[in-house]
N, C-alpha and C positions, 0 to 999 in steps of 0.2 A: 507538648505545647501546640499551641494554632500555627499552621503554617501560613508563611507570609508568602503572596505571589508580588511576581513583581511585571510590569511590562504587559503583554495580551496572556499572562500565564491563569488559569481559570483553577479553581480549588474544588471538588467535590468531596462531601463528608469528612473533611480534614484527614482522609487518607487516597485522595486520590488527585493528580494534576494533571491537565491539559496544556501544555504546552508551545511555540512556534518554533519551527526550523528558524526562521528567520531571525529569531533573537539569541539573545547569549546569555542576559540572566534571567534566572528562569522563579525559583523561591529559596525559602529556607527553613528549617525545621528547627525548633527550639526545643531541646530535650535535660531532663537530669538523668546520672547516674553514680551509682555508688560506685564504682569503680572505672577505669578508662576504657573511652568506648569509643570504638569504630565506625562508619560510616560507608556500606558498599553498596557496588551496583549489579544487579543480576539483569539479562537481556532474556526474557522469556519467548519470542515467536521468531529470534532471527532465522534468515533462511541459509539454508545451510550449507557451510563452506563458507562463509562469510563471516566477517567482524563488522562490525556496525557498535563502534563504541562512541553515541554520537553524545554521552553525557560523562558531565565529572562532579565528583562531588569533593570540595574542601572540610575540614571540622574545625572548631576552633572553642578555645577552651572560654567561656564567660565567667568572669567575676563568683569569687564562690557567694550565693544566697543564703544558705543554712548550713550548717555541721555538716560532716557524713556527707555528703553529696555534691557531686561538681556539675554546673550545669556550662551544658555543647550548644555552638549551631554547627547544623550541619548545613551548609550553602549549596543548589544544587544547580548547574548552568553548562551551556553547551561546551563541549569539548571542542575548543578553535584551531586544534589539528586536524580536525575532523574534515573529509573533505567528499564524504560519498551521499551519495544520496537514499539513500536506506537506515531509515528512523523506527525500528521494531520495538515496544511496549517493554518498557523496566520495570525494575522493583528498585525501587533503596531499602537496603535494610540497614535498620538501627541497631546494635547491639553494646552490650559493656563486655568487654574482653571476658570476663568472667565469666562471660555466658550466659546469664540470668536475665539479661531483659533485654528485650526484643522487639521492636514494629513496623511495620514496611509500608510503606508508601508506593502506590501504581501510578507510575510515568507514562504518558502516551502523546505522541505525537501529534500537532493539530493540522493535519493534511487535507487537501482535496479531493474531489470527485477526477478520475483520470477525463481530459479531453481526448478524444476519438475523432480521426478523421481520415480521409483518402489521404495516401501520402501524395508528396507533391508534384512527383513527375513519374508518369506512366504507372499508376499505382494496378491498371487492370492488365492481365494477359487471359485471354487477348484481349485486345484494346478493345475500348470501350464497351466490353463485355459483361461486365461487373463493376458493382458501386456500392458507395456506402452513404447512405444521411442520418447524418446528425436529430435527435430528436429537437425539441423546442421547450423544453422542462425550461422554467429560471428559481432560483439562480444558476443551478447546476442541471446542468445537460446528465440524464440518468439512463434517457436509452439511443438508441441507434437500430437501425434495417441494411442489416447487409445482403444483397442481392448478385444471388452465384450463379453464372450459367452452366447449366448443364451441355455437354458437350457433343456429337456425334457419334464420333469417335471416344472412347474413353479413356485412350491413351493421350489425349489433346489433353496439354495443360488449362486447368481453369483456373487462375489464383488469383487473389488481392491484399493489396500491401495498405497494413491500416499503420498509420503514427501515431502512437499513444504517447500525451506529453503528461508526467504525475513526478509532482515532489513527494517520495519517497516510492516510488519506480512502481511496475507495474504487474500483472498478472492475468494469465488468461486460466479460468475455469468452467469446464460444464461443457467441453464441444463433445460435439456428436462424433460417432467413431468414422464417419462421412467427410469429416473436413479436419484436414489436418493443418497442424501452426509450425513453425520452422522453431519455434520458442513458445516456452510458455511463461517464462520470466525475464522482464528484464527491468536493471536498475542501476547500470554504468552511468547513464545521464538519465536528465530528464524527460529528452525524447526516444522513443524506441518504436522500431520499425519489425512490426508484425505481420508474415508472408503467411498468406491464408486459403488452403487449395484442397479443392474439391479433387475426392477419392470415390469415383462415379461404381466403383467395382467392392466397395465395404459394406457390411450387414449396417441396414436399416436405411440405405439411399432411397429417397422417395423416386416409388414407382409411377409415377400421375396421376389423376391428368397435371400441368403444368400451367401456368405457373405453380407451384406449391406454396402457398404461400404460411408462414410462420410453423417452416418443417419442425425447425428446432431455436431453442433460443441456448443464449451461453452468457457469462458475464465477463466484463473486463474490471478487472481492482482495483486498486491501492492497494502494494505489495505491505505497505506498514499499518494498511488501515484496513482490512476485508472489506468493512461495511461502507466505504466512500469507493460506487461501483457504477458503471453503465450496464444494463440489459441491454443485449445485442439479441434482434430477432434476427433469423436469419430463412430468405427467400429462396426460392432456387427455380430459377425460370429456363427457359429452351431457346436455341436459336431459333429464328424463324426462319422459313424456307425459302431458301432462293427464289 
């Protein structure tokens, strides 16, 4: 049958929906089967060690139409025990217990581009030594320049604390083997704070001249979404001399 959305729920090709965290009903599936049929949910990219079961699906028997055959909805809407923020891409599958007939529907979450910013107090060591801006894209902010000082000494701390805020948490991928992250996932809340330090003594640290500018770039995610991402260029300049 045609699936019915309800709410901001979007429909592609009557096997596929888009979804909002923020609502609770979401569509519903109108099916026949010749025998009694079931209604589950499979979570295909959750990260792992995790439950992320942020969907339920009810079935419900309709009115019989014809002989031989009973027809279901399956209703499909947020789970409101749900309480995390990690929304990773489903399936619903349809089946009649019997076995014999089958079709799955792909669930995905309708999430944001992550905002990227310095965090709010003392995000550089040392101070004022390192920074991050925000690009100017709209609607969605897509890159950022983060600017790492290279240090003297290379046992001198160089680090910078970025706060990534993403409804369905976050992810860093693509650093260079130069700058290391204290994490590279995070999805307990919405904000997460990512500590980002230059390893001045790792294969491929630019040798100069300096500034260096766009040594390497990296991306920051949506842990639920790959594709809703910021490019982060990344700079790496020098103290200047007393």
């Amino acid at each position: 049958g045609t699936l019915a959305g309800a709410g901001a729920t979007t429909i592609a090709g009557n096997n596929e929906a888009t979804v909002s965290p923020d609502e609770t009903e979401y569509f519903s599936i109108p099916f026949t089967s010749n025998s009694e049929a079931e209604c589950s949910i499979v979570y295909t990219n959750a990260v792992s060690g995790t439950t992320a079961e942020w969907l339920k699906t009810t079935i419900a028997e309709v009115p019989v139409t014809r002989a031989g055959s009973v027809s279901y909805t399956c209703k499909v809407s947020k789970n409101e025990t749900y309480v995390g923020n990690l929304f990773p891409k489903a399936i619903i599958v349809l089946r009649s217990k019997a076995g014999r007939e089958e079709s799955q529907i792909v669930v995905k979450a309708s999430v944001g581009v992550p905002t990227v910013a310095a965090a709010a107090s003392t995000p550089s060591e040392p101070t004022g030594a390192n920074s991050y801006t925000a690009g100017t894209e709209s609607p969605d902010v897509t890159t950022g320049v983060l600017s790492m000082q290279k240090q003297e000494n290379a046992g001198t701390t160089s680090s910078m604390k970025l706060t990534v805020t993403a409804k369905g948490g976050s992810k860093i991928s693509g650093l260079p083997a130069w700058l290391k992250a204290d994490k590279v996932i995070g999805h307990a809340t919405e904000d997460v704070d990512y500590t980002l330090t230059l390893d001045q003594n790792a294969k491929g640290f630019p040798t100069g001249p300096f500034p260096a500018n766009a040594a390497a770039t990296f991306e920051i995610q949506n842990l639920s979404d790959a594709t809703k991402k910021v490019t982060v260029t990344v700079n790496v300049t020098e103290a200047t001399a007393p």
